[in-house]
N, C-alpha and C positions, 0 to 999 in steps of 0.2 A: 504493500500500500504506500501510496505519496502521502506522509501526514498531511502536507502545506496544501487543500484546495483550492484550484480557481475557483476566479468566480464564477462560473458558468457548470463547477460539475454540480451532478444530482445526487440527491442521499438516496438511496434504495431503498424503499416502500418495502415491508413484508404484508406477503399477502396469503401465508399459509401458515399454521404453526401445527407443524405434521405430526410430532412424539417430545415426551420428555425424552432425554440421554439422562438416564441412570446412572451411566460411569463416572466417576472423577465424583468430586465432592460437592462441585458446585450444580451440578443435576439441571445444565440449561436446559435449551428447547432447539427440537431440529425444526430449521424454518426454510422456509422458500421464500425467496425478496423478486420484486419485480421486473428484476435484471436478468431472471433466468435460475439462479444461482441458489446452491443449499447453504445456508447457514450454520452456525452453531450460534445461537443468542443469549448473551445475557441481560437480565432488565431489572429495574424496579419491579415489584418489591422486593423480587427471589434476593438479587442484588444489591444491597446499600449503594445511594451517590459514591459514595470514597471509595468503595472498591472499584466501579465502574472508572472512577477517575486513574488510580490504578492504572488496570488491565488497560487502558487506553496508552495511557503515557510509557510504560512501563513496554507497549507493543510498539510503541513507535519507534523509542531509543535500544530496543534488541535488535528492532528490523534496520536500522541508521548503521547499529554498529557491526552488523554482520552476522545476525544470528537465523537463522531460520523460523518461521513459524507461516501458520497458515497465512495468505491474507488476508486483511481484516477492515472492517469499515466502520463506520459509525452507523444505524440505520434508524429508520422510522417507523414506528408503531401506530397504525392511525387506529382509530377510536372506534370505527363499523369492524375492526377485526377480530374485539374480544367484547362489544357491546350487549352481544346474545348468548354470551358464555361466562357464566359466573364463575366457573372454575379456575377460567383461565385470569380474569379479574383477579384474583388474590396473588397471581403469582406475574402476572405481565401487565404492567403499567401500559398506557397510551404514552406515546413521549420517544424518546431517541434512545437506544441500545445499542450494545456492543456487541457486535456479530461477526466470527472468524469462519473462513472458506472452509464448509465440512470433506473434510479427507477420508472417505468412503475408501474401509479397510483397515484402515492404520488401530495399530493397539499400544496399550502401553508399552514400552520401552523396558526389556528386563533388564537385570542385574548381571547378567552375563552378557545381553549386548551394549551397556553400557560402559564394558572395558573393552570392547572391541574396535580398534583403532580405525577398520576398516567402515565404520558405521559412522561413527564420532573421532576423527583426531585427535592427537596429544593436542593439538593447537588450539582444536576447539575447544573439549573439555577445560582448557585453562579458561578460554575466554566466557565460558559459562558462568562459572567458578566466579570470577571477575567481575560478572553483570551480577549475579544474584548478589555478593556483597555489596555494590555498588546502589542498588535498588531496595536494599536491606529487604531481600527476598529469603525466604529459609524454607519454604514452601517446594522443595524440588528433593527431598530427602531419599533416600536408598544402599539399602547393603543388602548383604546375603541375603540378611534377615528379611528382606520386603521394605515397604515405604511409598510416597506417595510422589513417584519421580516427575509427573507433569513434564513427559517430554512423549511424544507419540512417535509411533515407527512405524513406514510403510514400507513395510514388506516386498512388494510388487515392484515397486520404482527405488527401493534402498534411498528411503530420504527420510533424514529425520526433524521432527518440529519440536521448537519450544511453546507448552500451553498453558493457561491459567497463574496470570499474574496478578491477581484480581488482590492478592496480601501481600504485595509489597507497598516498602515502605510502612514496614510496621516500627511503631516506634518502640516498641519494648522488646524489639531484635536485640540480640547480643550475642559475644562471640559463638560461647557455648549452643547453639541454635543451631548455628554452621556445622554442628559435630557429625551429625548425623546427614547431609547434603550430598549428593550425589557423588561431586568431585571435592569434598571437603575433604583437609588434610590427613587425616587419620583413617582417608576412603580409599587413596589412590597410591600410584608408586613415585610418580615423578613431582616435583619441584620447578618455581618459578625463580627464571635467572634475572639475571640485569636486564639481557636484551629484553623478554618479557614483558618485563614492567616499564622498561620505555615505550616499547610499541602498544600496550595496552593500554597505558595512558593515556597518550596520543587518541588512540581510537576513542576514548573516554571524555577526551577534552570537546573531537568535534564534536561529538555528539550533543557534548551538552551546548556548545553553539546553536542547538536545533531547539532548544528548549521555548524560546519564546513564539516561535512559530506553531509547534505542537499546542503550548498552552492557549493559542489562538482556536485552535480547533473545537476546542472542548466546549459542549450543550451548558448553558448556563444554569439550565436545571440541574445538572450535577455537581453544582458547587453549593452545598449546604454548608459544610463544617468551614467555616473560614479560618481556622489553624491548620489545616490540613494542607492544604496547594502550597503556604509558607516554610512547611515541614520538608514537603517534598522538595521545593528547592531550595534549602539548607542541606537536606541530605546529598541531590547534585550534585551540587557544589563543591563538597570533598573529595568528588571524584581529582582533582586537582589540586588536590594537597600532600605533602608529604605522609602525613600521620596516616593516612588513608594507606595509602600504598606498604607504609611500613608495617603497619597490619597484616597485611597480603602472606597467607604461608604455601 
């Protein structure tokens, strides 16, 4: 996705809301938009504003700095599509949602193929690593044991997505959180060098260049908590700091 719209594109209309998805913790809704296309939705109410703010921002600056994930739009939920259905009233607001390209087939990501280099890179695995600290995401957890890795795989095409950032930027992250994270320290074999941490800063710094442009985009109904959007870029911002990176194991 282009975070930055012209002025002339359109937001995509859903005009079907086909199944919940069961999977994954946030239990969207598979939808059809007017563009053709399947969704995955998330909305008011299933959703809080802050998460949705989140998962927007959070998909912008992955997709900026080189991460993969479905593409994803902002969409519209008009008012005739859940006005005769109460059920779906309690769980899908009228109003603007975040909806990611549904990848028919893809499953979660196991524990044995996320040491597989040929799936995921030493390169990338770092720069995972790197965005979930950076976005004080802790939400991508997994060992032997299981976990809730929020990374999909498709099997068919060997490509794999990052999903559900909808909890980042939690402010009561700490290190200890990381312990348990997919490629967190105590997870993996390898170690971030010099080079590493210059070039992922770099990638770190444009990104947050994109920041005012992203926060242009954002539906004004999802800005309730007015501590929150200040939060998140406070926490940015360290992306560019020494102490940030000395952090980094």
């Amino acid at each position: 996705m282009e975070c930055v719209a012209s002025s002339n594109s359109a937001i995509p209309n859903v005009v079907e809301v086909i199944r919940r998805i069961n999977e994954g913790s946030t239990q969207p809704f598979l939808c059809k938009c007017d563009d053709g296309q399947l969704y995955v939705l998330k909305s008011k109410p299933s959703m809080p504003p802050k998460n949705l703010l989140a998962e927007f921002i959070s998909a912008c600056l992955a997709n900026d700095i080189g991460l993969p994930l479905p593409d994803f739009k902002i969409v519209f939920v008009p008012e005739e599509l859940i006005e005769y259905s109460p059920d779906l009233q309690q769980q899908i607001c009228t109003g603007y949602a975040f909806a990611s390209l549904f990848i028919d087939g893809a499953i979660a990501l196991t524990f044995t193929q996320s040491r597989n280099e040929t799936i995921i890179p030493v390169e990338q695995q770092k720069l995972i690593y790197v965005f979930d600290k950076w976005i004080l995401n802790a939400d991508r957890t997994l060992t032997d044991k299981g976990g809730n890795v929020n990374i999909l795989y498709d099997i068919s095409n060997d490509k794999y997505y990052l999903i559900d950032h909808n909890l980042s930027f939690d402010q009561n992250a700490g290190p200890e959180d990381f312990s348990v994270h997919v490629y967190g320290p105590g997870n993996r074999k390898w170690q971030y060098d010099l080079v590493d941490r210059v070039e992922y800063r770099q990638r770190v710094v444009n990104s947050l260049h994109k920041l005012p442009a992203i926060l242009d985009e954002i539906p004004e109904e999802w800005i309730v908590d007015e501590e929150f959007l200040p939060f998140v870029c406070t926490t940015l911002d360290k992306g560019d700091c020494d102490e940030f990176w000395s952090a980094i194991e």
